[in-house]
N, C-alpha and C positions, 0 to 999 in steps of 0.2 A: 504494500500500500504506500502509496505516495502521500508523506507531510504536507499538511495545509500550508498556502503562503505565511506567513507571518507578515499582517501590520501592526505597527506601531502609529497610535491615533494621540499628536498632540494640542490640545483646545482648552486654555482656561475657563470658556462658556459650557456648562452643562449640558447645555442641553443638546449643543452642538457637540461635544464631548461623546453625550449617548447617540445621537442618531448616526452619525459618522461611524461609530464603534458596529451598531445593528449592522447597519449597511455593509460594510465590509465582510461581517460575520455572514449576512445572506449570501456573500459572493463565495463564498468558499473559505473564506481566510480565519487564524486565529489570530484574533486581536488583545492589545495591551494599548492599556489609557496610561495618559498622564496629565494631570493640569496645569503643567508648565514645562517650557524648557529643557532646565536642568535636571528633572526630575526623566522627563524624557529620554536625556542623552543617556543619563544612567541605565536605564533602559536599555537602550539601542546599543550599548557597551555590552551588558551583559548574555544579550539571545539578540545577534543583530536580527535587524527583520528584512524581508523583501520588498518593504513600501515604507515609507513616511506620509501620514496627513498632518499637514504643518501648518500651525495657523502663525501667521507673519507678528501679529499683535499681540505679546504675551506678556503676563506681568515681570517676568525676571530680568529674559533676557529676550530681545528679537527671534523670530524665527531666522529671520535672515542671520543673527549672529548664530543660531544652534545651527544651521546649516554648513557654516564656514567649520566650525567646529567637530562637525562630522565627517564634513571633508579631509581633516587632518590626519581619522584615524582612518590608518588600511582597509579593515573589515568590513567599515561604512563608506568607503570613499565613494563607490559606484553604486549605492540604495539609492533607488528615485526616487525621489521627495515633488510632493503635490502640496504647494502650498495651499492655504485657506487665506482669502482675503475681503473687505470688505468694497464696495469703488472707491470709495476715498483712498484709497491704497493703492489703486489701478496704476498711477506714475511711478511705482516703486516696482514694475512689473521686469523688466531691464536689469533689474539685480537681481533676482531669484532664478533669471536666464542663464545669468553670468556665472551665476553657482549653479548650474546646472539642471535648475529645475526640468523634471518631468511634466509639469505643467499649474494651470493656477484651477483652481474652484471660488465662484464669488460667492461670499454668504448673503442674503440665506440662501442657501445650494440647493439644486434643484438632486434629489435622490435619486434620480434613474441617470442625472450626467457623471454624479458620482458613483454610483455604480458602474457605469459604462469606463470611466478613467480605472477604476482601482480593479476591475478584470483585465483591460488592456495592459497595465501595469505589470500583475502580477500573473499572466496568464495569455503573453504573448503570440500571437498567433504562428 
């Protein structure tokens, strides 16, 4: 039997936190929450995952900074990360490129495009 993907769902807003986390779980994957950052990276050190849901806006530290920061390590270098953004953030879209994003979701996210992103993701054709 083949291991579910692993995502890693990170979102200080709850409720975005759970519906993110279902969704994923519908697509096949096992998922790990986190409500920020840093608590995230820990995370992603310890059982790296196959996807990142990355919300750009977090209390600790940016996602954009956790992103640079998982770039550094090997294990994580190449984990595609899907940022979460609001439109007011849409100009900051060029730096999450730059780190390589696998792509953005706007909130409030539409659930069938996130699902459609975190299969493509982790379930390449």
């Amino acid at each position: 039997m083949t291991p579910r993907p692993r995502v890693l769902v990170v979102d200080d807003e709850p409720d975005y936190l759970r519906i993110a986390a279902r969704i994923a779980a519908k697509a096949g994957c096992a998922v790990a929450t986190a409500p920020a950052a840093l608590p995230g990276l820990k995370l992603a050190a310890d059982e790296p995952p196959d996807l990142i849901l990355l919300d750009v806006g977090l209390p600790d530290i940016s996602g954009f900074e956790a992103a640079r920061r998982l770039r550094r390590v090997p294990a994580l270098a190449r984990v595609p990360i899907i940022f979460f953004t609001v439109r007011s953030e849409l100009d900051m879209v060029s730096e999450g490129l730059k780190l390589g994003a696998a792509g953005y979701v706007l909130k409030p996210f539409d659930p069938d495009e996130l699902l459609r992103r975190i299969k493509a993701a982790v379930f390449p054709a």
